[in-house]
BADOSE-664215 format. One record per residue (C-alpha): residue in one letter; x, y, z. Coordinates in nm, 3 decimals, padded with zeros to 5 digits. Layout:
+----+---------+---------+---------+
| aa |       x |       y |       z |
+----+---------+---------+---------+
|  a |       X |       Y |       Z |
...
+----+---------+---------+---------+
# end
This chain:
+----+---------+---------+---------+
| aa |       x |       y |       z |
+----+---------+---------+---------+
|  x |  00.000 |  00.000 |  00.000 |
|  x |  00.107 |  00.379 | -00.104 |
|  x |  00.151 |  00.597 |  00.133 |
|  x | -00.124 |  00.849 |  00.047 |
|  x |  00.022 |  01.123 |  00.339 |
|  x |  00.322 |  01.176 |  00.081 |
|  x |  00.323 |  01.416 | -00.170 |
|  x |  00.155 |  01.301 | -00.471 |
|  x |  00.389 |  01.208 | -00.777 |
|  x |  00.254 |  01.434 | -01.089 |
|  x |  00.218 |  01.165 | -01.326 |
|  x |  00.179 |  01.275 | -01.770 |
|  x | -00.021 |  01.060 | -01.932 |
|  x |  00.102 |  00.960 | -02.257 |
|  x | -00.101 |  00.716 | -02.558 |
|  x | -00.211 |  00.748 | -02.868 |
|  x | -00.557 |  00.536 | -02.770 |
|  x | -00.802 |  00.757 | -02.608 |
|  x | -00.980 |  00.475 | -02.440 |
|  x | -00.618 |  00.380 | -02.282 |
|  x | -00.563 |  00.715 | -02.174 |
|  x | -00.936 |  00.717 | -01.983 |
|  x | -00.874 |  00.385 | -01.859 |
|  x | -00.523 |  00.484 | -01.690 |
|  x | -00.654 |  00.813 | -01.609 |
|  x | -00.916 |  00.678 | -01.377 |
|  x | -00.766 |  00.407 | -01.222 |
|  x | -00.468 |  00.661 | -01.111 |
|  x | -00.697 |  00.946 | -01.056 |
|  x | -00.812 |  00.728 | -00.710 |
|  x | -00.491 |  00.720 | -00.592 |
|  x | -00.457 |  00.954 | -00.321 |
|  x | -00.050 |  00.937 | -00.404 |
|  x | -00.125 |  01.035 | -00.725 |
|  x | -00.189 |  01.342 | -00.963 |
|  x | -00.236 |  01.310 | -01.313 |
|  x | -00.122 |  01.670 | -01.433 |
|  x | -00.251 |  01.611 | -01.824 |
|  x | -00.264 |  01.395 | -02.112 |
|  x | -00.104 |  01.354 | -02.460 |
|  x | -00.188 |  01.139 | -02.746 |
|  x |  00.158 |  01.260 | -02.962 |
|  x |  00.556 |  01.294 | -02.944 |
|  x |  00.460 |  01.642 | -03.024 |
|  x |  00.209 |  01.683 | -02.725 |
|  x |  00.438 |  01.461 | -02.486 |
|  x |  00.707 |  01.704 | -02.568 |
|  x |  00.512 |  02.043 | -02.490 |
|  x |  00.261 |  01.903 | -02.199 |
|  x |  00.631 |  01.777 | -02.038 |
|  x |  00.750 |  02.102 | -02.044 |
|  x |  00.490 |  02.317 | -01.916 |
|  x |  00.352 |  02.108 | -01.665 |
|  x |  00.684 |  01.970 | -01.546 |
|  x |  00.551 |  01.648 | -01.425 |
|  x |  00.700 |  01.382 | -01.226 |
|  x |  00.670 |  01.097 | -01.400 |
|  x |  00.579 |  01.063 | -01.811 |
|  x |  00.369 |  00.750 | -01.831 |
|  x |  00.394 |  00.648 | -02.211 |
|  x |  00.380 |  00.440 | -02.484 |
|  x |  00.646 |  00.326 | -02.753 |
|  x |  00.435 |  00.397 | -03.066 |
|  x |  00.276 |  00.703 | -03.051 |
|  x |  00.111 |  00.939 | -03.330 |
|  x |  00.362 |  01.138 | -03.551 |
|  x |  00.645 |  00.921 | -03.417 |
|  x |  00.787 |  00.734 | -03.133 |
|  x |  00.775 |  00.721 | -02.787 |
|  x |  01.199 |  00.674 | -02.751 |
|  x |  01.225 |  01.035 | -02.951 |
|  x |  01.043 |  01.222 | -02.736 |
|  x |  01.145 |  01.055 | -02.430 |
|  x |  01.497 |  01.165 | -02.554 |
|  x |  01.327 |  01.488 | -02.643 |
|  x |  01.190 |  01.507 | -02.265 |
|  x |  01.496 |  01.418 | -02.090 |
|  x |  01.703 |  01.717 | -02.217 |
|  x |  01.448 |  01.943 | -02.179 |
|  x |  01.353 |  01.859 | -01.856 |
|  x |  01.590 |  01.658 | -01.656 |
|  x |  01.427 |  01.637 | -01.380 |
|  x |  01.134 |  01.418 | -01.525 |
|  x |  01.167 |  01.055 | -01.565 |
|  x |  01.013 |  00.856 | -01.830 |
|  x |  00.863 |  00.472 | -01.764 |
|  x |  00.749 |  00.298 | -02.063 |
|  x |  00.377 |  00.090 | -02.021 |
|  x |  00.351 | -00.075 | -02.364 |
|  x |  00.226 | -00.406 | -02.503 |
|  x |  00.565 | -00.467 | -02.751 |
|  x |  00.810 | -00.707 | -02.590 |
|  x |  01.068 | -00.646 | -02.853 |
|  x |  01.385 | -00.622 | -02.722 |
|  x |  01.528 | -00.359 | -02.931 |
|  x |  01.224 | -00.140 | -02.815 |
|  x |  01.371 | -00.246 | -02.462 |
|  x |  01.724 | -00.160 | -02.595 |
|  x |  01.598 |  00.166 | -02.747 |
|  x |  01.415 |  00.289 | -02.452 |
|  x |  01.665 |  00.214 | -02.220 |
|  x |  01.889 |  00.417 | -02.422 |
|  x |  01.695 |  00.658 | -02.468 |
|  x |  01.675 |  00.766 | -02.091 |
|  x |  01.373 |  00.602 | -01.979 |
|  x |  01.355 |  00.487 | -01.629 |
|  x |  01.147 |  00.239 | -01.674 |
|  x |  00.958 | -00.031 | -01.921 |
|  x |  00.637 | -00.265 | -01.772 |
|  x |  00.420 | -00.447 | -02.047 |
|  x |  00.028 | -00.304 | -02.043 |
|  x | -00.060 | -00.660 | -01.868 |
|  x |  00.090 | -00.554 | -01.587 |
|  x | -00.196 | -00.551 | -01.272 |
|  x | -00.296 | -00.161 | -01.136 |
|  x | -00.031 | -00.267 | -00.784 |
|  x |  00.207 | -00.315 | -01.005 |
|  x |  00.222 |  00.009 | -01.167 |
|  x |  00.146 |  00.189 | -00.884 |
|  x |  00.414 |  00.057 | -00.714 |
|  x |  00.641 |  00.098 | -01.045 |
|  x |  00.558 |  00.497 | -01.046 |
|  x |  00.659 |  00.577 | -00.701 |
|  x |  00.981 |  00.389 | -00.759 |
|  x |  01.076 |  00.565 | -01.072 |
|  x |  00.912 |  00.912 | -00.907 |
|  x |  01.220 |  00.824 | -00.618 |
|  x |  01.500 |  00.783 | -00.871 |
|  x |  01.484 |  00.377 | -00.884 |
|  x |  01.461 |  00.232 | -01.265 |
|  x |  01.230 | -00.087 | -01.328 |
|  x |  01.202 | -00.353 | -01.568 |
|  x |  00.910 | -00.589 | -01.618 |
|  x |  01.029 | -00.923 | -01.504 |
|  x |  00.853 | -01.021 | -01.810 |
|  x |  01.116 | -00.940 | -02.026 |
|  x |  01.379 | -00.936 | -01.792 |
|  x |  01.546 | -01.306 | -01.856 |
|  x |  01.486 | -01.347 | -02.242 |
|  x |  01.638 | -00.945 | -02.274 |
|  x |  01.933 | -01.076 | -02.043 |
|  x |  02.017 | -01.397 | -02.169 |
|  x |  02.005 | -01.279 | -02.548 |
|  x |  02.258 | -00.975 | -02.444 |
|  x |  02.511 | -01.212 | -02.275 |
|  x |  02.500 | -01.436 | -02.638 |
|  x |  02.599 | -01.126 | -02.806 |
|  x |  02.871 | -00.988 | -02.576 |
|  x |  02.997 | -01.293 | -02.631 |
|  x |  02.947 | -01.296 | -03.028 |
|  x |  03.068 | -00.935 | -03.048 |
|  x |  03.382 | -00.941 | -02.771 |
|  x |  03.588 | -00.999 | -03.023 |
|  x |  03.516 | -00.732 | -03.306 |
|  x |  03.489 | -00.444 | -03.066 |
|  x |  03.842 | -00.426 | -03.026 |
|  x |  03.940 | -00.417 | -03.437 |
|  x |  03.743 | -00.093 | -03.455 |
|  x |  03.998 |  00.180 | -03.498 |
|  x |  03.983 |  00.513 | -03.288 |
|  x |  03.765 |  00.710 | -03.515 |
|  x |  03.518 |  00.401 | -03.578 |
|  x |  03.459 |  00.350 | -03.158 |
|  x |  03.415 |  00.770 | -03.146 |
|  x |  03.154 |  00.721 | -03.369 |
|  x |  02.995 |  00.421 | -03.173 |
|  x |  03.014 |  00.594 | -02.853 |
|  x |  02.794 |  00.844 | -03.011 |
|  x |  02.519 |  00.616 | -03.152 |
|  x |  02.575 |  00.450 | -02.796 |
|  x |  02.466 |  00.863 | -02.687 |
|  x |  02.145 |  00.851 | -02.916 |
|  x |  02.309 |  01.088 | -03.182 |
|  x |  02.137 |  01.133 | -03.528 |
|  x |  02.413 |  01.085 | -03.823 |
|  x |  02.428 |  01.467 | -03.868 |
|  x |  02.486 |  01.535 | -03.530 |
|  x |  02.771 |  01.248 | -03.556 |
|  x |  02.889 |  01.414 | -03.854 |
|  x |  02.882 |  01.773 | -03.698 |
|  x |  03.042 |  01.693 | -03.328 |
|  x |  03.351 |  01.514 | -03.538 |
|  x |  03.422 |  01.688 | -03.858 |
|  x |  03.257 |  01.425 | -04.097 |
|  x |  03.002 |  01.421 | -04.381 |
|  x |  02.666 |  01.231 | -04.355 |
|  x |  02.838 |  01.003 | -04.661 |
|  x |  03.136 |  00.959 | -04.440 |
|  x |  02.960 |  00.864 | -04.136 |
|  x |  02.719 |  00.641 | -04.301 |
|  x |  03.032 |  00.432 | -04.409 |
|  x |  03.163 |  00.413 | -04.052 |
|  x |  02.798 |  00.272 | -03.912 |
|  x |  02.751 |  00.037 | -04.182 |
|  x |  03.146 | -00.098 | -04.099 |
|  x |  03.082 | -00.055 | -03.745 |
|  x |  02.750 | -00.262 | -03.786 |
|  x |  02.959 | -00.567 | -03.986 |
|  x |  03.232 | -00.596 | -03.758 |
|  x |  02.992 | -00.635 | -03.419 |
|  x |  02.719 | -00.788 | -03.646 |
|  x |  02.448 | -00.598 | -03.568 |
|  x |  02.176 | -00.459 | -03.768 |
|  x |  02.068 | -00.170 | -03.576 |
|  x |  02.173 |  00.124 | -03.391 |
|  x |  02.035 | -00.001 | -03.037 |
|  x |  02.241 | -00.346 | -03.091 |
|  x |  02.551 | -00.126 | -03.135 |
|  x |  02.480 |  00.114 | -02.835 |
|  x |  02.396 | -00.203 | -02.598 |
|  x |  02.754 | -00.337 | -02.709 |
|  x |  02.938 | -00.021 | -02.632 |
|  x |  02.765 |  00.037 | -02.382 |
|  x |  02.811 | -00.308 | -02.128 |
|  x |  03.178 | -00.289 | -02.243 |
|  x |  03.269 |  00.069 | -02.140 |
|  x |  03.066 |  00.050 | -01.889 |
|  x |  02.964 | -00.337 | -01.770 |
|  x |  02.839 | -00.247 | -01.465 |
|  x |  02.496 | -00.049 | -01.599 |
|  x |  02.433 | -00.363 | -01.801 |
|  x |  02.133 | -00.266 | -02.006 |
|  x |  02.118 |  00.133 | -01.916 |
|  x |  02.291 |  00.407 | -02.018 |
|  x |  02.149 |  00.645 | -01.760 |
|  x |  02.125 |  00.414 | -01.451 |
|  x |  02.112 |  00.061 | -01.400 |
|  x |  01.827 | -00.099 | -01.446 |
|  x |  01.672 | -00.277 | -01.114 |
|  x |  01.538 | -00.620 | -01.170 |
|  x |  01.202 | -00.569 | -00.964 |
|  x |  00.982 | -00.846 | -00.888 |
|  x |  00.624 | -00.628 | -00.964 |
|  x |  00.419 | -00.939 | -01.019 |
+----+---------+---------+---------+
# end
């Protein structure tokens, strides 16, 4: 049980289904712990309602209208640090996982997850703790030790220039922005992705991040922000 005597976390409500939105909107709106400061449907809307009503916690979805969820959670977390970002969704794809992680979120719990559960999920990313659905917790896991394994190996052929350029994929950096921080063109840079992408084997960006990632850094694991906590939220 929430303590309802604390101050109640300001909580953005984020989907691109109105009937989701209603649905998540009453069942939090009971919550004495609890204030839902607005709603959004968009990664245009997320973005703005984030900003002027500076909530708490952004409770969103990965596919939103007009683009996704991991963009303007990116988008959200450098405009206003001081909001963290947990993912309710029903795609169990790991590179969403990967992505999101990446991307700053705090958190990522699968829409079948019961109301306790989330409840308790929100205060814990509200108090600066990160959670992952147990759900996807092992499969995620096990298939990320197969490729540190597979990819070991190949990380340490990449010259100096090639691992720059990793490290900023790993940092959620467009190819321009890549191109812009290090003197390159977008032609040049393309080249050193799609080389970078061969030698570790990988065929997308979050795959390359997740490598760089656990090897500069193997004890976040799966997060590039904070570690992710393995909560049991059953």
């Amino acid at each position: 049980m929430i303590n309802s005597t604390t101050i109640p976390v300001k909580v953005l409500i984020v989907d691109d289904h109105e009937v989701v939105r209603v649905g998540l909107q009453t069942v939090l709106s009971r919550q004495g712990s609890i204030h839902v400061v607005g709603e959004a449907a968009t990664v245009e809307d997320a973005i703005r309602e984030s900003c002027d009503l500076k909530p708490d916690v952004v409770l969103m979805d990965v596919r939103l209208s007009g683009g996704s969820g991991v963009d303007a959670c990116r988008a959200i977390r450098s405009s206003c640090p001081n909001t963290r970002v947990l993912f309710l969704t029903s795609y169990q794809d790991d590179e969403a996982v990967l992505a999101a992680v990446i991307g700053g979120a705090h958190g990522y719990l699968l829409k079948q997850v019961n109301v306790d559960a989330l409840l308790r999920a929100i205060h814990a990313v509200a108090q600066g703790q990160s959670i992952l659905d147990p759900a996807i917790t092992q499969p995620l896991l096990t298939r990320m030790r197969s490729q540190r394994e597979v990819a070991s190996e190949p990380r340490a052929t990449l010259s100096s220039q090639q691992q720059r350029v990793l490290a900023l994929v790993a940092e959620g950096k467009t190819n321009k922005e890549i191109g812009s921080s290090l003197e390159l063109s977008d032609k040049t840079v393309k080249n050193y992705i799609r080389f970078i992408f061969q030698k570790l084997k990988v065929t997308r960006r979050a795959q390359a991040a997740a490598f760089f990632i656990r090897d500069s850094h193997p004890e976040k694991q799966v997060g590039l922000h904070a570690p992710l906590m393995m909560e049991k939220i059953h």
